[in-house]
C-alpha positions as a printed NumPy array, in Angstrom:
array([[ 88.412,  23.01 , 144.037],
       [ 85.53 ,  25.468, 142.875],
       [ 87.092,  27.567, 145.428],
       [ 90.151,  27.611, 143.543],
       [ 88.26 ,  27.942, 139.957],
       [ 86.914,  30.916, 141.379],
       [ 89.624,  32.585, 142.968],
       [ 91.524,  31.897, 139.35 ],
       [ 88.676,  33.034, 137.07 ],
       [ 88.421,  35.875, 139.281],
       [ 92.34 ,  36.703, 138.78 ],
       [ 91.958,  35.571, 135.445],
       [ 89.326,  38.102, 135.203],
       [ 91.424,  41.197, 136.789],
       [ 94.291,  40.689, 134.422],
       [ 92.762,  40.625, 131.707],
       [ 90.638,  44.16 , 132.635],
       [ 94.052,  45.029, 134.007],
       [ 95.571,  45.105, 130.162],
       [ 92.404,  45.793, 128.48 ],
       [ 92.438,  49.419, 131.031],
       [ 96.078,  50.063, 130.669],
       [ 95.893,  49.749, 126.218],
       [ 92.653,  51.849, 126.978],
       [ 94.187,  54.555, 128.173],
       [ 97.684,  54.187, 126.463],
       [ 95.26 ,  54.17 , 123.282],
       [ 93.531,  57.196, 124.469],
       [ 96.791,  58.941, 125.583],
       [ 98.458,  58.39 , 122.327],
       [ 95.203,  59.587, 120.229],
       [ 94.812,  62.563, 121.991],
       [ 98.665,  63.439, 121.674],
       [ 98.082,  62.711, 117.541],
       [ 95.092,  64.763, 118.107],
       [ 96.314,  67.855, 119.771],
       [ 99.404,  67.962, 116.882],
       [ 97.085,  67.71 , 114.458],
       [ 95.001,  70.392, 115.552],
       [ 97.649,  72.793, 116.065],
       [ 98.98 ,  72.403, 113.224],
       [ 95.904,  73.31 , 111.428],
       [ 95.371,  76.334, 113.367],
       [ 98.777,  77.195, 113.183],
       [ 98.891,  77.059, 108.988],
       [ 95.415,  78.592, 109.059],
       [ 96.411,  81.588, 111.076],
       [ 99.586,  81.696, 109.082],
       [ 97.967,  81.55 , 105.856],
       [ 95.163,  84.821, 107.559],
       [ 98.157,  86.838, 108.677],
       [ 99.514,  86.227, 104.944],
       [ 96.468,  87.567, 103.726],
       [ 96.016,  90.528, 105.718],
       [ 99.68 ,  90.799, 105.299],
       [ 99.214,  91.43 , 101.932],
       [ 96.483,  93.743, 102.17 ],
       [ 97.572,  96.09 , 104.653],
       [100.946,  96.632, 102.059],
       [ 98.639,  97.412,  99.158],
       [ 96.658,  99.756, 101.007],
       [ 99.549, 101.299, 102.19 ],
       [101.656, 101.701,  98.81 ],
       [ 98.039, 102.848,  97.372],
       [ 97.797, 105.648,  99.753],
       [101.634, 106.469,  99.356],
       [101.209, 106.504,  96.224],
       [ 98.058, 108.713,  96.325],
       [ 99.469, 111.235,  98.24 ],
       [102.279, 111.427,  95.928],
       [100.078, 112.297,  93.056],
       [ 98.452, 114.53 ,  95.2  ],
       [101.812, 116.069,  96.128],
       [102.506, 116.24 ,  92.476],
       [ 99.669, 118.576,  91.15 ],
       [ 99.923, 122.221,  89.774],
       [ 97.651, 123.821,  92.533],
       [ 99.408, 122.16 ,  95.328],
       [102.788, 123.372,  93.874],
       [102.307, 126.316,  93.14 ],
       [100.603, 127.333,  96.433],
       [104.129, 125.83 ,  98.101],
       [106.155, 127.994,  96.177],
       [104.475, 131.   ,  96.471],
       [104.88 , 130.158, 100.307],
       [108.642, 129.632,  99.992],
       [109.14 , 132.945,  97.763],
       [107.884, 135.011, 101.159],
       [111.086, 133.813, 102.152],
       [113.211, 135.093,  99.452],
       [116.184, 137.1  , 100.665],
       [115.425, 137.277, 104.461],
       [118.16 , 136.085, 106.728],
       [117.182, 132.748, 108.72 ],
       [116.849, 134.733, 112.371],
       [114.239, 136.979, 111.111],
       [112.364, 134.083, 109.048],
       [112.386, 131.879, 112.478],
       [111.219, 134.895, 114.54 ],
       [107.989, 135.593, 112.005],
       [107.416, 131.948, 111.914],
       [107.047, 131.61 , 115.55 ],
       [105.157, 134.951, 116.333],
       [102.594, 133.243, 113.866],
       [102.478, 129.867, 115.559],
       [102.225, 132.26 , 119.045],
       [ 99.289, 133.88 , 117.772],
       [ 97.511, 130.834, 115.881],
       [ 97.382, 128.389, 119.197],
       [ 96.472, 130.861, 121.18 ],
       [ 93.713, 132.231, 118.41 ],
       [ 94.681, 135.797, 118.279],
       [ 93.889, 137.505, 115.336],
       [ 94.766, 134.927, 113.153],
       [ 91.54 , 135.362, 110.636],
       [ 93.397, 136.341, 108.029],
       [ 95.982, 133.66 , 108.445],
       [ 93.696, 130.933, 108.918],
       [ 91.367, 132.257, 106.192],
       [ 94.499, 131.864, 103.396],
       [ 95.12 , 128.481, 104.48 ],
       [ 91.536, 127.241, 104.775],
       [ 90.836, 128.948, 101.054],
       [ 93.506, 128.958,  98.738],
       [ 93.78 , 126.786,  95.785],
       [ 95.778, 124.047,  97.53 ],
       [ 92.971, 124.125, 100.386],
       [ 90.509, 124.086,  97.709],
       [ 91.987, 121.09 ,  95.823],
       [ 92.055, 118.734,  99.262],
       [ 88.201, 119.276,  99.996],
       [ 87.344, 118.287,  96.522],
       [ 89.567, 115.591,  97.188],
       [ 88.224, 114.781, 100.689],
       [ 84.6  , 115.062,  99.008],
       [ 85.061, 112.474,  95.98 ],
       [ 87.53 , 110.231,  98.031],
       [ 85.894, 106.569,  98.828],
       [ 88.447, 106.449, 101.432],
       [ 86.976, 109.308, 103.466],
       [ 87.677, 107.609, 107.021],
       [ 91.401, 107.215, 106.021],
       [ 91.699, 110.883, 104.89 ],
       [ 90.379, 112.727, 107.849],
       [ 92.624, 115.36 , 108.012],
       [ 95.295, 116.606, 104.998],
       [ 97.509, 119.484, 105.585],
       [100.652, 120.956, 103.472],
       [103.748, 122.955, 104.602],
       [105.946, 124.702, 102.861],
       [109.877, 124.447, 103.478],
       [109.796, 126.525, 106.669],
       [107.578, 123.832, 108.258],
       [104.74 , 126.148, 108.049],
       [100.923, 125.742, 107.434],
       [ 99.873, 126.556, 103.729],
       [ 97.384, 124.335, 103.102],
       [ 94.597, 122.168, 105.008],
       [ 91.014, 120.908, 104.91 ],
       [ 90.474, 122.026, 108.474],
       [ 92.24 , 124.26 , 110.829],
       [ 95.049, 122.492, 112.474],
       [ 96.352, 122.518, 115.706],
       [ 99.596, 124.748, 115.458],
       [101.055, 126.65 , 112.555],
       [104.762, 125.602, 112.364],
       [105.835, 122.031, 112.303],
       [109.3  , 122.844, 111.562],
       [110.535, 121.315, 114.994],
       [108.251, 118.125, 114.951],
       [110.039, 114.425, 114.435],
       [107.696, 113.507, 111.801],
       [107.838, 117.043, 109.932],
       [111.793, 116.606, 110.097],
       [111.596, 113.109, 109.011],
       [109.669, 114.028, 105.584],
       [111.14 , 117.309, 104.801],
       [114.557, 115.632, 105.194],
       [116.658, 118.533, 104.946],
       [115.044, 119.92 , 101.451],
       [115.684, 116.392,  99.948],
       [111.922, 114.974, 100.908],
       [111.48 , 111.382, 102.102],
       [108.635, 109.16 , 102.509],
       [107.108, 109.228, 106.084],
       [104.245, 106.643, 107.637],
       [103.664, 107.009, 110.986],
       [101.97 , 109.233, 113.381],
       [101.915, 112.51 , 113.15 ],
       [101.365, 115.352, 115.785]])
């Protein structure tokens, strides 16, 4: 009879270690699920609420820069530089405009005998404006570069010599000039 005792307190025993394992680990299984929801969810509505944030920033820096470059657009010096520009134009027929244009742009990549060019662009009042700008701006690693064209798509003003002198044919140039209407442009340009 002991034999038996102890063959049934030894079953006894394994059933009971048998249910205690398998809640153990249903237990453990069913925490961890709660657990791993839980968790993403909180990184999920954390990293919604950062992106909301930064979001939000990145639009007001952008509308403050728009909107910066628009008074900048806006001022007498920068105008009037333009216009002088366009009245170079005045009466010529489209062919011979083009043709001038392009001889320019010729001669400024390939640096020949452009000093005089380059100098009226790099020194005018337009010019001069942007460096004071460039020089008084907190935002001097966003403005790197600033450069004006007039109608034709050509160079009138910059705060450093850029690459070509007509832009006339470029997306971005296109894009902004919009036919002699203007339009607002963020992107790239090159």
């Amino acid at each position: 009879e002991m034999k038996k005792y102890k063959s049934l307190q030894s079953k006894l025993m394994i059933s009971i270690l048998s249910v205690g394992l398998i809640a153990g680990v249903l237990t453990l299984g069913l925490v961890y699920l709660n657990g791993t929801h839980a968790l993403k969810q909180s990184i999920g509505g954390t990293f919604k609420e950062l992106a909301e944030t930064i979001s939000s920033h990145v639009e007001e820096s952008i509308t403050h820069h728009i909107e910066e470059a628009q008074l900048m657009a806006a001022t007498t010096s920068i105008i009037s530089t333009v216009e002088e520009s366009n009245l170079l134009y005045e009466g010529e027929p489209e062919g011979r405009i083009r043709k001038r244009v392009e001889e320019i742009e010729n001669r400024w990549v390939n640096a020949a005998g452009m000093n005089a060019y380059l100098f009226e662009v790099l020194n005018n009042r337009a010019t001069l404006f942007l460096k004071d700008f460039l020089a008084n701006s907190s935002n001097r690693d966003v403005h790197r570069f600033i450069m004006i064209t007039n109608e034709k798509g050509a160079v009138v003003a910059a705060t450093q010599k850029p690459t070509h002198y007509d832009y006339s044919q470029t997306p971005w140039w296109k894009n902004a000039f919009n036919e002699g209407i203007g339009s607002l442009y963020v992107g790239n340009i090159q």
